[in-house]
Backbone as a printed PyTorch tensor [residue, N CA C, xyz], in Angstrom:
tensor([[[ 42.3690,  99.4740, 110.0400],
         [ 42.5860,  99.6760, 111.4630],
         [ 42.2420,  98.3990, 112.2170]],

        [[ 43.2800,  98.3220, 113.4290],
         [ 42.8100,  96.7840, 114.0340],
         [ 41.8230,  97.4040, 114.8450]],

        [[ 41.0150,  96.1320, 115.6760],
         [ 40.4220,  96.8780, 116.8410],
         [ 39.8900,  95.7350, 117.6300]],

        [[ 39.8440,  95.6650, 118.5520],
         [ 38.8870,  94.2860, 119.6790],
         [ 37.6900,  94.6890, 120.4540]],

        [[ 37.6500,  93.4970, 120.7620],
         [ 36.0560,  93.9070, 121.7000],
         [ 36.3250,  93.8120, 123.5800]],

        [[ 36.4050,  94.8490, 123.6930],
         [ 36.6600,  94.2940, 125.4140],
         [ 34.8130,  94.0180, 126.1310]],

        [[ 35.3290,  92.7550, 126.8060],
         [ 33.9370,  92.0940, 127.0330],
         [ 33.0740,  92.7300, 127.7190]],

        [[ 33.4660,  93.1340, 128.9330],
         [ 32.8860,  93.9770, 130.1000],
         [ 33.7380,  94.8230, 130.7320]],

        [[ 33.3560,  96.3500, 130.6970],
         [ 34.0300,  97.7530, 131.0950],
         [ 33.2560,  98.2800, 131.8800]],

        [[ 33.1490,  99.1480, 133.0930],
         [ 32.8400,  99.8440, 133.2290],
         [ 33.6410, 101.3550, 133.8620]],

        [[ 33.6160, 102.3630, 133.2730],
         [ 34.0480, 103.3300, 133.4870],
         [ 33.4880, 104.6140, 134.5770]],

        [[ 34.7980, 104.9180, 134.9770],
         [ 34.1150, 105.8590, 136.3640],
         [ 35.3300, 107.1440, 135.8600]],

        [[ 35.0300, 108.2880, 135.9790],
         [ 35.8940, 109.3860, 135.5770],
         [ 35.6800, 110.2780, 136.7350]],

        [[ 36.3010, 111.2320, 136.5660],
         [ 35.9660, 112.9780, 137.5910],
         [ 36.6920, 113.7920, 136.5760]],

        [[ 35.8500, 114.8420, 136.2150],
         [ 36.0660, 115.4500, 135.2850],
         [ 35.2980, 117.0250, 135.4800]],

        [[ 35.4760, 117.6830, 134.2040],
         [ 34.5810, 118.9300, 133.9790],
         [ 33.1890, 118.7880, 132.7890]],

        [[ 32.3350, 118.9350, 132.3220],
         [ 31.5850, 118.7480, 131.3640],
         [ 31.2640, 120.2440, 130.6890]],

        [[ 30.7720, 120.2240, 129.5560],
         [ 30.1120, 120.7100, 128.5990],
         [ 28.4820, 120.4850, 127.9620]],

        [[ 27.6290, 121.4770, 127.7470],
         [ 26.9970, 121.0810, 126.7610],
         [ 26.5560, 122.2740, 125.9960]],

        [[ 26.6220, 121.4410, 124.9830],
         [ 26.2520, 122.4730, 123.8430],
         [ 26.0120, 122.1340, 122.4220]],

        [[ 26.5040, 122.9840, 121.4640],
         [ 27.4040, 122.7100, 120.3420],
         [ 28.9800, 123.5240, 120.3060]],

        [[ 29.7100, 122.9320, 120.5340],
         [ 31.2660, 122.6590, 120.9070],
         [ 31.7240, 123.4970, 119.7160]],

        [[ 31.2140, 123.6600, 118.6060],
         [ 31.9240, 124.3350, 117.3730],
         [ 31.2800, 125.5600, 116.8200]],

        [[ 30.4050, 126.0840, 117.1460],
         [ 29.7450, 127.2540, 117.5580],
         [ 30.5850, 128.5720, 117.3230]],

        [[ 32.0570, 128.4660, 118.0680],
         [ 32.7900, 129.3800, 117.5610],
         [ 34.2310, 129.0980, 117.2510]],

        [[ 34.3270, 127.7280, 117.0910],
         [ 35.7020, 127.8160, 116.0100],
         [ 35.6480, 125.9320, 115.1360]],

        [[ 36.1140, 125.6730, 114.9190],
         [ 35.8950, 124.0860, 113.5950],
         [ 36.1790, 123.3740, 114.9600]],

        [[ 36.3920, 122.0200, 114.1760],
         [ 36.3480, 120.4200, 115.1800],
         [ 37.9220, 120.7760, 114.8910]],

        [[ 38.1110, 119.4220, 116.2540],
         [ 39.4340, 119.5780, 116.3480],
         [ 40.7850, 120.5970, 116.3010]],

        [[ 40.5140, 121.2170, 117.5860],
         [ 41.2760, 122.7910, 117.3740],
         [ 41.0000, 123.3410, 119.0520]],

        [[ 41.9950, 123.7090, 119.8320],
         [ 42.2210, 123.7660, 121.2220],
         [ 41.4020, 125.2490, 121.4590]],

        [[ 41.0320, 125.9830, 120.1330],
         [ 39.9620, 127.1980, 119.7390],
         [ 38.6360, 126.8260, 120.4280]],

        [[ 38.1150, 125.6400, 120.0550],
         [ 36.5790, 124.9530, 120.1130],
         [ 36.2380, 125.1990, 121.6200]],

        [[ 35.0860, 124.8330, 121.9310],
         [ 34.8770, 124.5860, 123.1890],
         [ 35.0310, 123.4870, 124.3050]],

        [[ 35.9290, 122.4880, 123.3010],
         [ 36.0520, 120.8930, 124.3330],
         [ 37.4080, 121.6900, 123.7360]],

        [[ 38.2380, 122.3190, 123.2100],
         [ 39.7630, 123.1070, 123.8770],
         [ 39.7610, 123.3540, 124.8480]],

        [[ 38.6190, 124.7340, 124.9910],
         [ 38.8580, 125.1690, 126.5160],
         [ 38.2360, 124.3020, 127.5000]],

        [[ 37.5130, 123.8540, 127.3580],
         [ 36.9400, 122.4680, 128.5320],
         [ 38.1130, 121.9700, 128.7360]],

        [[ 39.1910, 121.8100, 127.9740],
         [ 40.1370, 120.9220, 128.2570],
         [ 41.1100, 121.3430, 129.5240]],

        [[ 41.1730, 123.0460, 129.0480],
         [ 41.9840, 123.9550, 129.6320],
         [ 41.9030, 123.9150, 130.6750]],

        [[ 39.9950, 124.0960, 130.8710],
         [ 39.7940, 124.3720, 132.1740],
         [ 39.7770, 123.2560, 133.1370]],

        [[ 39.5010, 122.1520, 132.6060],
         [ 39.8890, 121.1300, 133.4340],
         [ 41.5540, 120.7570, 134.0680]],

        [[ 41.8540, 120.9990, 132.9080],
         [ 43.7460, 120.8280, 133.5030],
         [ 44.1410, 121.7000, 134.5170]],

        [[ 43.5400, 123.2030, 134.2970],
         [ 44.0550, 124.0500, 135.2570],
         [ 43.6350, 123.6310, 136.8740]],

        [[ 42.5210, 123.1700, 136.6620],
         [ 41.4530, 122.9010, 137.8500],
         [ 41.7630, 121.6980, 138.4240]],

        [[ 42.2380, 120.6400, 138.0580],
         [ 42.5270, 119.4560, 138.1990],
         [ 43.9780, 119.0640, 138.6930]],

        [[ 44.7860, 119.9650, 138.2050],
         [ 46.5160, 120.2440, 138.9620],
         [ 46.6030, 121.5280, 140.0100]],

        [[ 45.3900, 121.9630, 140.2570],
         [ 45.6610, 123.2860, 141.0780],
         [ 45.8580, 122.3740, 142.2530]],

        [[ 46.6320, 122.5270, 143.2500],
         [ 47.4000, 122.3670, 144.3570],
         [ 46.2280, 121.6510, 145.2860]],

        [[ 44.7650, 122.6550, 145.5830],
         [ 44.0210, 122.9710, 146.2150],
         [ 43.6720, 121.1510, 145.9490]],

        [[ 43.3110, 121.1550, 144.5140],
         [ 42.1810, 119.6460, 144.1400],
         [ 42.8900, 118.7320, 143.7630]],

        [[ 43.8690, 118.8130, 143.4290],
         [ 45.0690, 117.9840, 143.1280],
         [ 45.5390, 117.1050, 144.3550]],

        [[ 45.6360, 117.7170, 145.5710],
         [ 45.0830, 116.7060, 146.6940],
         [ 44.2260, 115.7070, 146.9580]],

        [[ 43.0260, 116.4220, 146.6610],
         [ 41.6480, 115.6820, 146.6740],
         [ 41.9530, 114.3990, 146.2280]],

        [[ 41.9460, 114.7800, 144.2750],
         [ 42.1250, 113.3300, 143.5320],
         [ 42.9520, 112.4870, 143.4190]],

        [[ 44.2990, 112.5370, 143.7710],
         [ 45.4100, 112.4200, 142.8740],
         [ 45.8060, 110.7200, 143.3390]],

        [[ 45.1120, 110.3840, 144.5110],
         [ 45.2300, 108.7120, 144.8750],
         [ 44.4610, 107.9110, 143.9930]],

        [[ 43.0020, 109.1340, 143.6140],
         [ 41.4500, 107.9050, 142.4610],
         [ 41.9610, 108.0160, 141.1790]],

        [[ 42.7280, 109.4390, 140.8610],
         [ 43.0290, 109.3470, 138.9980],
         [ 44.4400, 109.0740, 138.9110]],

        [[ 43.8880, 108.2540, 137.9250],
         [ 45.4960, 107.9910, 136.4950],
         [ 45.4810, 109.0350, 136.0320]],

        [[ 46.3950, 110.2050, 136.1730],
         [ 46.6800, 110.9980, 135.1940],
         [ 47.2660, 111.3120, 133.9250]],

        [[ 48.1140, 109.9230, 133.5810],
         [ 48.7620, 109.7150, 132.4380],
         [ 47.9330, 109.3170, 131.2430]],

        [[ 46.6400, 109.5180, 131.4770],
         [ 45.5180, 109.1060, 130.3910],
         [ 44.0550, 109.7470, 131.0930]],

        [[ 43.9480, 110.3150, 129.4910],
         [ 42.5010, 111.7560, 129.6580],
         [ 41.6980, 111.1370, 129.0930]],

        [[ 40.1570, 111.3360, 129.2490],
         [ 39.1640, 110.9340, 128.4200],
         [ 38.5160, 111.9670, 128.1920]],

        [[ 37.8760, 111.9880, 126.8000],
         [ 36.5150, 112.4470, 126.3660],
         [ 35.7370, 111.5930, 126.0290]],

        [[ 34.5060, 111.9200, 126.5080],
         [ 32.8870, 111.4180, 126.6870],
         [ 32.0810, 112.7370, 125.5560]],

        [[ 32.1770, 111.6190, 124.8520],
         [ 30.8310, 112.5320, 123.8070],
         [ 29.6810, 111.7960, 124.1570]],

        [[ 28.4400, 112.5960, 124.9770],
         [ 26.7080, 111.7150, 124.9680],
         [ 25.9050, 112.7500, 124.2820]],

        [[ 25.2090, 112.0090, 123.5810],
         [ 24.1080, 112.7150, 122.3800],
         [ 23.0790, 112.4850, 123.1720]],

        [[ 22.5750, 113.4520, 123.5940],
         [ 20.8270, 113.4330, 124.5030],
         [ 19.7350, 113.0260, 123.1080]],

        [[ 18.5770, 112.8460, 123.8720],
         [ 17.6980, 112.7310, 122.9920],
         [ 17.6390, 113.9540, 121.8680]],

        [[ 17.1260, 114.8190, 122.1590],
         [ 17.4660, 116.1890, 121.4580],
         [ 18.6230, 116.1580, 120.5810]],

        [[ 19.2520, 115.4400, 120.3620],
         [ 20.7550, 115.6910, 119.8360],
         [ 20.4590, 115.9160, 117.9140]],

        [[ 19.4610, 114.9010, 117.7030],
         [ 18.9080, 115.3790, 115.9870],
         [ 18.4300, 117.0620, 115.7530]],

        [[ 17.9340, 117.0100, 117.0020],
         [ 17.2290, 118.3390, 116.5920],
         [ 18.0600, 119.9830, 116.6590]],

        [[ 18.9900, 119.4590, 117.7230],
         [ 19.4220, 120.5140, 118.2280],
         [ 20.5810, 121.1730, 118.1430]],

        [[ 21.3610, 119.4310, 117.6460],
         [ 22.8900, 119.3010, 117.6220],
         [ 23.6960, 119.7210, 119.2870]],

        [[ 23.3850, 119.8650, 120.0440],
         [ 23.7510, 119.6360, 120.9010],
         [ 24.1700, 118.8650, 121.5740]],

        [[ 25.1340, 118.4780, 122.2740],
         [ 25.6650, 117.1430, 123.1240],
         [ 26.5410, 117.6420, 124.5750]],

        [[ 26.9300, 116.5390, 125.3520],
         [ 27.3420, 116.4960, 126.4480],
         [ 28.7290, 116.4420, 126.0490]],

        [[ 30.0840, 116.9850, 126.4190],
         [ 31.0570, 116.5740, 126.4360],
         [ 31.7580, 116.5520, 127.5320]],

        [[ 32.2280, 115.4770, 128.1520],
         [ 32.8430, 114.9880, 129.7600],
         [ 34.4140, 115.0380, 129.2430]],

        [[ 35.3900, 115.7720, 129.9800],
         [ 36.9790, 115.1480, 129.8800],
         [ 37.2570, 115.5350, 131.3830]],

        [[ 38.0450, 114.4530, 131.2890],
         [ 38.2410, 114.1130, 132.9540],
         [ 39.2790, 112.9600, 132.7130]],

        [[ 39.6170, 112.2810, 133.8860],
         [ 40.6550, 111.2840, 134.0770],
         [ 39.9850, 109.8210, 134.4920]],

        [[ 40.3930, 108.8820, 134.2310],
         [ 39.4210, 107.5990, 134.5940],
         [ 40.0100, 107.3420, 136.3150]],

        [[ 39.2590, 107.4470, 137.1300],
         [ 38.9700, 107.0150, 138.5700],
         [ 38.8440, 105.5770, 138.9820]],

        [[ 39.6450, 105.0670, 139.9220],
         [ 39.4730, 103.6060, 140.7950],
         [ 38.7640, 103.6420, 142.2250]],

        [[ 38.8890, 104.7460, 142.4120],
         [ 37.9930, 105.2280, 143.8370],
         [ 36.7620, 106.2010, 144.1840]],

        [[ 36.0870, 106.2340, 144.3440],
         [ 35.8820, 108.0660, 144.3740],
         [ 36.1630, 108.8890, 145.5150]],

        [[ 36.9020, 109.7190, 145.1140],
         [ 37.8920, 110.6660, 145.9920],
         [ 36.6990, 111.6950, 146.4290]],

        [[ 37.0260, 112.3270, 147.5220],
         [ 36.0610, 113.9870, 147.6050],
         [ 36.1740, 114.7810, 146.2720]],

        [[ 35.1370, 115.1610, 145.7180],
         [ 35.1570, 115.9470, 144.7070],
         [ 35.3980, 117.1210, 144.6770]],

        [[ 36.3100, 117.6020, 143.9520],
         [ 36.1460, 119.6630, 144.3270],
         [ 35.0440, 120.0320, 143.1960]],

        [[ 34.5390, 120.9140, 143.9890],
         [ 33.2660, 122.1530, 143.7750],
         [ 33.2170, 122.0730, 142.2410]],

        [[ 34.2940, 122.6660, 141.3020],
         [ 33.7660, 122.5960, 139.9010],
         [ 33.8770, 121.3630, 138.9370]],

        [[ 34.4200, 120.3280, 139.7110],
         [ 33.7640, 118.9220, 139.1300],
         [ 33.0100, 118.2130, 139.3450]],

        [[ 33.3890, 116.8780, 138.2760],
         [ 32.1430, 115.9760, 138.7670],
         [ 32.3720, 114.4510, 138.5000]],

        [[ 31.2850, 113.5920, 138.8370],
         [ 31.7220, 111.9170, 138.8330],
         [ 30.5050, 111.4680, 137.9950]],

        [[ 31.0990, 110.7710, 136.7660],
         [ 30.4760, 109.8550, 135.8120],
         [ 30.8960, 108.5980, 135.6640]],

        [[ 29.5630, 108.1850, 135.6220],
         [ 29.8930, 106.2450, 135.4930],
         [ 29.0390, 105.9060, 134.7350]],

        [[ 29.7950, 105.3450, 133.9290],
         [ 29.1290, 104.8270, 132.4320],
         [ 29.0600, 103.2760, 132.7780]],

        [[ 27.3910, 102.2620, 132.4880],
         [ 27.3830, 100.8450, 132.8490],
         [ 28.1610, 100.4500, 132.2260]],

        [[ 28.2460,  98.7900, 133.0700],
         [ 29.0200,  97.8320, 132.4940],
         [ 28.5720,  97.5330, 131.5120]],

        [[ 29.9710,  97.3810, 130.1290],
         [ 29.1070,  96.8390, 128.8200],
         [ 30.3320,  96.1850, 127.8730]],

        [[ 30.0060,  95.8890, 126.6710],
         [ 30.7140,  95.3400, 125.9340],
         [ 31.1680,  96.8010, 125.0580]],

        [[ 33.0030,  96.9020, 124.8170],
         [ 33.6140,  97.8130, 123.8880],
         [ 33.7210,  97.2510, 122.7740]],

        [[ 33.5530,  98.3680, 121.4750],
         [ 34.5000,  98.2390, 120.2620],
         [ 35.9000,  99.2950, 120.9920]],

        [[ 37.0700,  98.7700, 120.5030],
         [ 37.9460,  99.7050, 120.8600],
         [ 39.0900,  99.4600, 119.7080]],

        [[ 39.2760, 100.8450, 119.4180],
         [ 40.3090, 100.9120, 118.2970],
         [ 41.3130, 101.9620, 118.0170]],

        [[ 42.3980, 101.9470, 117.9700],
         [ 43.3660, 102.8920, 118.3070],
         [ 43.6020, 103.5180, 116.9220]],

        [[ 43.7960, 105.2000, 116.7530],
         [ 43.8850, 106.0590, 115.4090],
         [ 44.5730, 107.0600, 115.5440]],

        [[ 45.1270, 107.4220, 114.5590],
         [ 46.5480, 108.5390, 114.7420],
         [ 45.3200, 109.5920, 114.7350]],

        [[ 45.7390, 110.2720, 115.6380],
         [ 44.9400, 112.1290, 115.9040],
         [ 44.8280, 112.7110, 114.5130]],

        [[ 45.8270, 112.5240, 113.6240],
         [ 45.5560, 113.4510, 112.5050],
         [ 44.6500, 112.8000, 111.8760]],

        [[ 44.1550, 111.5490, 111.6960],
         [ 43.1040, 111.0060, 111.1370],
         [ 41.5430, 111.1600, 111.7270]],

        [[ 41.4760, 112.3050, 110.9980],
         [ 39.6170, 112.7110, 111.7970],
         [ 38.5900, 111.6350, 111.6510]],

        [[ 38.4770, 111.5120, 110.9710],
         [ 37.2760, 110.3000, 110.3440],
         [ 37.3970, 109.1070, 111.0570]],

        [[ 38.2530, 108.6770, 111.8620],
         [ 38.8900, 107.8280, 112.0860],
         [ 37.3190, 106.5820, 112.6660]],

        [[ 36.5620, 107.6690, 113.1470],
         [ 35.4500, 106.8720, 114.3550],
         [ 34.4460, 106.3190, 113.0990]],

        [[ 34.3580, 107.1150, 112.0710],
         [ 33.0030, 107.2290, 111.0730],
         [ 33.0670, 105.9920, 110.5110]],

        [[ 34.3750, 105.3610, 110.3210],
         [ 34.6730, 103.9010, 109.5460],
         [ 33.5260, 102.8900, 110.3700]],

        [[ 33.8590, 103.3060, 112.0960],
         [ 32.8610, 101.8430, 112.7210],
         [ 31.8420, 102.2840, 112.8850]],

        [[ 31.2990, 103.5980, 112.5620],
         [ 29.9240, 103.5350, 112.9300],
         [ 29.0190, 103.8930, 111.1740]],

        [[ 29.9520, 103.8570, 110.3930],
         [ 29.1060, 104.0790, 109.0760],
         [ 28.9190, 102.3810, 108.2630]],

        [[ 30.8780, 101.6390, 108.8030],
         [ 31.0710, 100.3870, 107.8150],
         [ 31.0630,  99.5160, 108.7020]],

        [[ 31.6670,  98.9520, 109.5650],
         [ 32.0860,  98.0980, 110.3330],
         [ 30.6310,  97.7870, 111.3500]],

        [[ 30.2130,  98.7570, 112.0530],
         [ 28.8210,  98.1930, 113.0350],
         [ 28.1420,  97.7530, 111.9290]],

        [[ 27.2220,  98.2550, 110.6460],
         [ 26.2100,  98.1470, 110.2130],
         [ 26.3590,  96.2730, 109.8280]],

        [[ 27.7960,  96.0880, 109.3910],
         [ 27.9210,  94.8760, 109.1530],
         [ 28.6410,  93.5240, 110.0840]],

        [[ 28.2860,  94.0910, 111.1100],
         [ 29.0250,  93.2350, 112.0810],
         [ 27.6730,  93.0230, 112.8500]],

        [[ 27.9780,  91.5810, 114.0860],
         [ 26.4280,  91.4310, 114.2250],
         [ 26.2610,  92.2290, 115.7110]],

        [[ 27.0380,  93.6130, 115.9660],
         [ 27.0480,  94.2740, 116.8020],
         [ 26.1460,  95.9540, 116.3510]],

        [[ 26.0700,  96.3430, 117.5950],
         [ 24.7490,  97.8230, 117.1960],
         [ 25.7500,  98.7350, 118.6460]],

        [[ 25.0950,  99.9980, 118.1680],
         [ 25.5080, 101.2590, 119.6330],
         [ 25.0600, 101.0390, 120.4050]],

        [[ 25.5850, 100.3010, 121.7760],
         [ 24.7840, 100.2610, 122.8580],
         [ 23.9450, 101.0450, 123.6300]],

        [[ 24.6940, 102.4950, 123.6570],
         [ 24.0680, 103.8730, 124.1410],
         [ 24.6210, 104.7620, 123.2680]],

        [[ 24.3970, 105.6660, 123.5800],
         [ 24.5670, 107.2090, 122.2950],
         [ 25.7370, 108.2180, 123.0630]],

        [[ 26.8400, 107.4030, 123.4330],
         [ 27.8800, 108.2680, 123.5470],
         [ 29.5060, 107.0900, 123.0890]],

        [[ 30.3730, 108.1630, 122.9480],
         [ 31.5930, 107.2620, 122.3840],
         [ 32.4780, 108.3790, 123.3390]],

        [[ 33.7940, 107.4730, 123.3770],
         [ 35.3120, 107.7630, 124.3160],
         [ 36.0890, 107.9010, 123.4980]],

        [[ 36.7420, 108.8580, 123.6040],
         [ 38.2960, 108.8800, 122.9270],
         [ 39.5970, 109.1260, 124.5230]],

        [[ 40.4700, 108.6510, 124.1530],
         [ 41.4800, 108.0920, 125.4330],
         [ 42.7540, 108.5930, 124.9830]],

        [[ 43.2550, 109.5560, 125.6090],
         [ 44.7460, 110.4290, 125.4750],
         [ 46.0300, 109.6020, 126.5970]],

        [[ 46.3800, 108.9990, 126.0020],
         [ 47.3640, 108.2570, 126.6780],
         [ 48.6340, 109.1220, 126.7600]],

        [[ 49.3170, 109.9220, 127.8890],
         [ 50.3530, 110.6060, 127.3780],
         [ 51.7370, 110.1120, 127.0410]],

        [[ 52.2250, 108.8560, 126.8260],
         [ 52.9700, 107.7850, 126.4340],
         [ 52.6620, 107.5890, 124.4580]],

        [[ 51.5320, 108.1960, 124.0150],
         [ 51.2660, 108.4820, 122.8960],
         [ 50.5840, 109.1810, 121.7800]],

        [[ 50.3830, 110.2950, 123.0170],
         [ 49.4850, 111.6490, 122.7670],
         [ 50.3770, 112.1880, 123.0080]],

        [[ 50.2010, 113.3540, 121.6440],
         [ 51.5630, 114.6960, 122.0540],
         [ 50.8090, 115.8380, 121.9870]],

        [[ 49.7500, 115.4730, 120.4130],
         [ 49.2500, 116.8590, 120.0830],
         [ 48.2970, 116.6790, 118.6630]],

        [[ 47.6490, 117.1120, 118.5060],
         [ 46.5780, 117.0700, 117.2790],
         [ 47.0770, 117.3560, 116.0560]],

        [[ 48.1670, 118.3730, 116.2860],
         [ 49.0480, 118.1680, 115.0880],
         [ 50.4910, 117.2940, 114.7410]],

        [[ 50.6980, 116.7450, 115.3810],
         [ 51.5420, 115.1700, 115.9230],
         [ 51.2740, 114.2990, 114.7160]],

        [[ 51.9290, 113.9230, 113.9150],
         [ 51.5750, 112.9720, 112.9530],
         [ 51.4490, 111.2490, 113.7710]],

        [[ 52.1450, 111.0770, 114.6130],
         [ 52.4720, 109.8920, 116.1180],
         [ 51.5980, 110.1010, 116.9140]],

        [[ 50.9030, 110.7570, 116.8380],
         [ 49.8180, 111.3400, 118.3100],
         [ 48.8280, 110.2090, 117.8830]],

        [[ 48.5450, 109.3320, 118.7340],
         [ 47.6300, 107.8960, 118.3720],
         [ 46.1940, 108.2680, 119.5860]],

        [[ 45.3190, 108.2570, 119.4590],
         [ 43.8050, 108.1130, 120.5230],
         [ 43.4860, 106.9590, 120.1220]],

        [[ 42.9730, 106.2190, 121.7860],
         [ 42.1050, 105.1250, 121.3930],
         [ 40.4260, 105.7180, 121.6490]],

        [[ 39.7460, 104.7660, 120.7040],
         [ 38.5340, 105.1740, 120.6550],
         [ 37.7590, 103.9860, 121.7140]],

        [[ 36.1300, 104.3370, 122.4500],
         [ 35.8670, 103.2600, 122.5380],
         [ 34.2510, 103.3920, 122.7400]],

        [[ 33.3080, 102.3670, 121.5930],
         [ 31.7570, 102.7240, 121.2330],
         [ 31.6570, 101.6010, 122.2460]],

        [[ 30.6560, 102.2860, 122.9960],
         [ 29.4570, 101.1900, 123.8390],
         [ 28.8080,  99.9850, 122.6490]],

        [[ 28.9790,  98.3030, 122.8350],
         [ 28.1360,  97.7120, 121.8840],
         [ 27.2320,  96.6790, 122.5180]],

        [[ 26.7700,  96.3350, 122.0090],
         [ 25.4430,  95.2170, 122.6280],
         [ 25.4340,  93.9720, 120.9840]],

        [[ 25.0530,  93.0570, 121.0000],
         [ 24.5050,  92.0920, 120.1160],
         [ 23.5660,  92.0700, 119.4750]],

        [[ 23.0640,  92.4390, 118.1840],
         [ 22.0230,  92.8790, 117.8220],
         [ 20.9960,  91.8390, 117.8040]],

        [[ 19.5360,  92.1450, 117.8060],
         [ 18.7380,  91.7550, 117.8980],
         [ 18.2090,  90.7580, 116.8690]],

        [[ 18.3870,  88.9940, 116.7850],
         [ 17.4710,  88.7970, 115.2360],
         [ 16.2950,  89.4970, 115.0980]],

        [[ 15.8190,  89.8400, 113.8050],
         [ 14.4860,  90.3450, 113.5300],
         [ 13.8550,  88.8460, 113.2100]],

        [[ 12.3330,  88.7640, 113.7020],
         [ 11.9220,  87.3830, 113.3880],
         [ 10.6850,  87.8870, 112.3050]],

        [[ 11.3050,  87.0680, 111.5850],
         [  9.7120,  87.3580, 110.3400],
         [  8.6800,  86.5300, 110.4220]]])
């Protein structure tokens, strides 16, 4: 897989969130799970007439994000945050059942993977970080639904870009 480093990002969304454990009552990857219906409920909520006003000058709608953040608790508990929402240039009035996240400015890994390839993220954070002189900047990762190349999870063409917060790792001095 190719992938680059974008130097400095910072991301602003309006979205719906989650927390929990997301698979609780059906597997990963499956519109069953609970970041399915997060999804649902955001789409419904997000094109309703009413809020669709609100946003529709701050979001790109032709590209969705998910925000996976692992709280501290996240070893113990398996629990995490999941944000999907649309990436924002403004911030618009918010309607009632959303919300506005801004992730700091930082350095990306970013790398684009066909949807049917699950594993796709585990390559940079099991092979590629440990040996590169880069580390997780914070404890959440993006995946990016471009609808120009997102169709569907079962889409063999359905491509997500991914993107890990990184920082420069630290020499250790002996």
């Amino acid at each position: 897989m190719d992938h680059r480093i974008i130097e400095e990002k910072s991301f602003a969304f309006i979205g719906c969130v989650f927390y929990g454990d997301p698979f609780h009552a059906a597997k990963e990857w499956t519109i069953e799970n609970e970041i399915g219906k997060l999804w649902q409920r955001f789409m419904k909520l997000a094109f309703s007439r009413k809020n669709w006003r609100l946003i529709k000058k701050a979001a790109n709608s032709t590209i969705s994000y998910e925000l996976h953040i692992e709280p501290e608790e996240y070893i113990e508990t398996r629990n995490y945050y999941v944000f999907v929402g649309f990436e924002i240039t403004d911030y618009p009035e918010v309607p009632l059942e959303m919300f506005l996240k801004t992730l700091p400015r930082i350095k990306y890994l970013t790398f684009t993977a066909k949807a049917i390839d699950l594993d796709s993220g585990e390559y940079y954070f099991k092979n590629w970080l440990p040996q590169s002189k880069y580390e997780q900047a914070y404890p959440y990762v993006i995946q990016s639904y471009d609808a120009q190349r997102f169709k569907s999870l079962e889409d063999e063409e359905s491509e997500i870009d991914w993107f890990i917060p990184i920082k420069q790792k630290k020499v250790k001095v002996r």
